[in-house]
N, C-alpha and C positions, 0 to 999 in steps of 0.2 A: 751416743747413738749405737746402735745395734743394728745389724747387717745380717739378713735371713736370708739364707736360698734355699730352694726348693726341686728337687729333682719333679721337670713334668715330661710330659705326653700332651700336645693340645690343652694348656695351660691346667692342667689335671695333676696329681700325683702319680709320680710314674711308678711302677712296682718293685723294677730294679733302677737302684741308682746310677750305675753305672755305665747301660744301657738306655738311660734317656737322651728324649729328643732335644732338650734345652732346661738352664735354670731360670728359673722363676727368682730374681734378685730384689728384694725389698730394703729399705733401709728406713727403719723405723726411727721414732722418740717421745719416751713417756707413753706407750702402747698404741703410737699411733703410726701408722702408716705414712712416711713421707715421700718417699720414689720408689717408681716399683720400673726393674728392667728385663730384658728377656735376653738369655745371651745365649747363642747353640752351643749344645754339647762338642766340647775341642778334641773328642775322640774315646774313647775307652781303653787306658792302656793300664794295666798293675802299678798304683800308688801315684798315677800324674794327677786324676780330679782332686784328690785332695788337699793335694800341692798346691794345684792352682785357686783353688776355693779359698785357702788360706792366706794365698797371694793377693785375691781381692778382696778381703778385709772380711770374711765370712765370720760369724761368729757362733751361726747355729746353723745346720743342714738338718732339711726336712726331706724324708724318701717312702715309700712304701716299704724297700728292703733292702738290706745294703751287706756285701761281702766282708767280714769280721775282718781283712786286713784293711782297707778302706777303714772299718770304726776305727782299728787303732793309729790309724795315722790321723783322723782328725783328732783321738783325742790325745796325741802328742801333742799337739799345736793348741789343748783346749780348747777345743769347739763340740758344740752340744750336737748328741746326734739326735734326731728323733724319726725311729722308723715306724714303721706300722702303721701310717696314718695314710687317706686316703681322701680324693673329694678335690674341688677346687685349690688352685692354690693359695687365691688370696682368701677363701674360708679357713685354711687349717691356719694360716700366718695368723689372721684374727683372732685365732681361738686361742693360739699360741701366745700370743700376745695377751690376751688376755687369762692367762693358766689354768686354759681347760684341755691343753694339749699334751698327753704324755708318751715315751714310747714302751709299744711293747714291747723289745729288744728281742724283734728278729731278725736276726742272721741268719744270711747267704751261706751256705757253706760250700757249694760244689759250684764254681762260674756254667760251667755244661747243666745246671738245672736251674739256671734261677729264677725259674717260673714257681718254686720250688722252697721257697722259701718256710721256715720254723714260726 
C-alpha cells in the first residue's frame, strides 16, 4: 500500500505547503485509489508537518511549494516530495499514480514570501 497526501485549499492544491487548509490523504494499491481522507492542517510550525505526515504513514507528499527545510525532513524519513503540481487533488493523485506526475522542485526559500516560490 502506499499513502499519498496532498497539501489542499478547497480540495485543490495548495501553493504553500505549509500554509494549507487541510491534507488530502489517499491510500492507494496497484494504482488505484482505495480511501481517500481529509484531515485539517494541525498548524504550521518549523519541521512538525512533516513529522507528523510521517507519523501517519505518508509515503509521498504532493504540494504546489514547499520550504527546502520541510523537503529535507521528509526526505530524512524517505518520503517523495512532489512540488509544482497544481489542479484537483484527486487528479494529480491519478496522474501520480499513474507516472505522469513529476516535480519541478520548487522551493520556498523565504517563509515572508511564499507567494514566492522558484
Amino acid at each position: 500500500m502506499l499513502k499519498v497526501a496532498v497539501a489542499s485549499e478547497n480540495k485543490n492544491v495548495c501553493d504553500h505547503f505549509g500554509h494549507c487548509e487541510s491534507f488530502e490523504v489517499f491510500e492507494t494499491e496497484n494504482g488505484k485509489i482505495l480511501k481517500h481522507d481529509s484531515m485539517p492542517n494541525p498548524g504550521h510550525r518549523p519541521g512538525f508537518l512533516p513529522n507528523y505526515l510521517h507519523e501517519l504513514g505518508v509515503n509521498t507528499i504532493i504540494s504546489g511549494g514547499m520550504g527546502g527545510g520541510a523537503v529535507d525532513i521528509f526526505n530524512e524519513h524517505n518520503i517523495e516530495v512532489i512540488v509544482g503540481a497544481s489542479g484537483s487533488a484527486d487528479e494529480v493523485v491519478k496522474e501520480y499514480l499513474a507516472g505522469n506526475l513529476t516535480s519541478t522542485g520548487s522551493v520556498c526559500h523565504e517563509h515572508a514570501h511564499h507567494d514566492e516560490c522558484e
